[in-house]
C-alpha positions in Angstrom: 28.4 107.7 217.6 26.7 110.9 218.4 23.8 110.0 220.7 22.1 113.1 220.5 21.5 111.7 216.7 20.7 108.1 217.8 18.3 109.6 220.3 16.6 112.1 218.1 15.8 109.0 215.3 14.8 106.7 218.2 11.8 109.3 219.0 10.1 108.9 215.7 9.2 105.5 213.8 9.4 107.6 210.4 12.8 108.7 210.8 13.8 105.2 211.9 12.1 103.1 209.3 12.9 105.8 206.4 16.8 105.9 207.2 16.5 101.8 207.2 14.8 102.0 203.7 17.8 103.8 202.5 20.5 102.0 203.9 20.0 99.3 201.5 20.7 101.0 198.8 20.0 104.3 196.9 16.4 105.2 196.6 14.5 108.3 195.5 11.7 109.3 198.1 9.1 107.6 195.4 10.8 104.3 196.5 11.0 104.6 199.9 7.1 105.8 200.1 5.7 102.7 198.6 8.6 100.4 200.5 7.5 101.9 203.9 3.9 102.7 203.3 4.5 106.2 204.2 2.7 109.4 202.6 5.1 111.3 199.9 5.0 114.4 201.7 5.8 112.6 205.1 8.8 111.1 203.4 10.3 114.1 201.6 9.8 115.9 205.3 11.6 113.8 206.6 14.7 113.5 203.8 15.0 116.8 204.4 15.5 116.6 208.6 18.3 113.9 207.7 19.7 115.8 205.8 20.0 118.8 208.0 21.2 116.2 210.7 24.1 115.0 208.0 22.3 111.6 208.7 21.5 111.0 205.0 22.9 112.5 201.3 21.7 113.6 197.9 23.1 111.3 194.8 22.3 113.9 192.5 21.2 116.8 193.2 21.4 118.7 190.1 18.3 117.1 189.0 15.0 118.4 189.8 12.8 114.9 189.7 14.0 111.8 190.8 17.1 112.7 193.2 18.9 109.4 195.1 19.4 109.4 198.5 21.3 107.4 200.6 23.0 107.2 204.2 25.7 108.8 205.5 28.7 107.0 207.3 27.2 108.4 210.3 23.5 107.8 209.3 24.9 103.6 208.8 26.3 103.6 212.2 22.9 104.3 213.8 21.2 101.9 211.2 24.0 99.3 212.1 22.5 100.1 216.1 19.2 99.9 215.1 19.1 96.8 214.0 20.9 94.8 216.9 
């Protein structure tokens, strides 16, 4: 596990508790907003720095509304760590 990752979503309870929201299964940023209570804007933010961190990845992202997301092997490790 990279800890440099781990560390990174440990400093932010959005990171943490949006990456949870998707480990369940794929969910479009919609979702996770009203699941976590979070701000739409806040939420597609943060997508986007998972992304870049290889934490999280697009379902389908030919389309230009309602794109998936899920976790990342990687990004389920530190959700697996989380959760202990």
């Amino acid at each position: 596990m990279d800890y440099d990752k781990l560390s990174w979503i440990k400093a932010s309870k959005y990171r943490q508790n949006i990456l949870k929201a998707m480990s369940k299964k794929p969910k479009t940023p919609k979702d996770i907003a009203e699941e976590t209570d979070y701000y739409l804007s806040h939420v597609s933010n943060t997508i986007t720095d998972l992304k870049e961190k290889n934490l999280t990845k697009c379902l389908t992202p030919d389309k230009r509304k309602g794109k998936l997301y899920t976790t990342t092997k990687e990004g389920e490790k530190i959700v697996d760590f989380l959760k202990k």
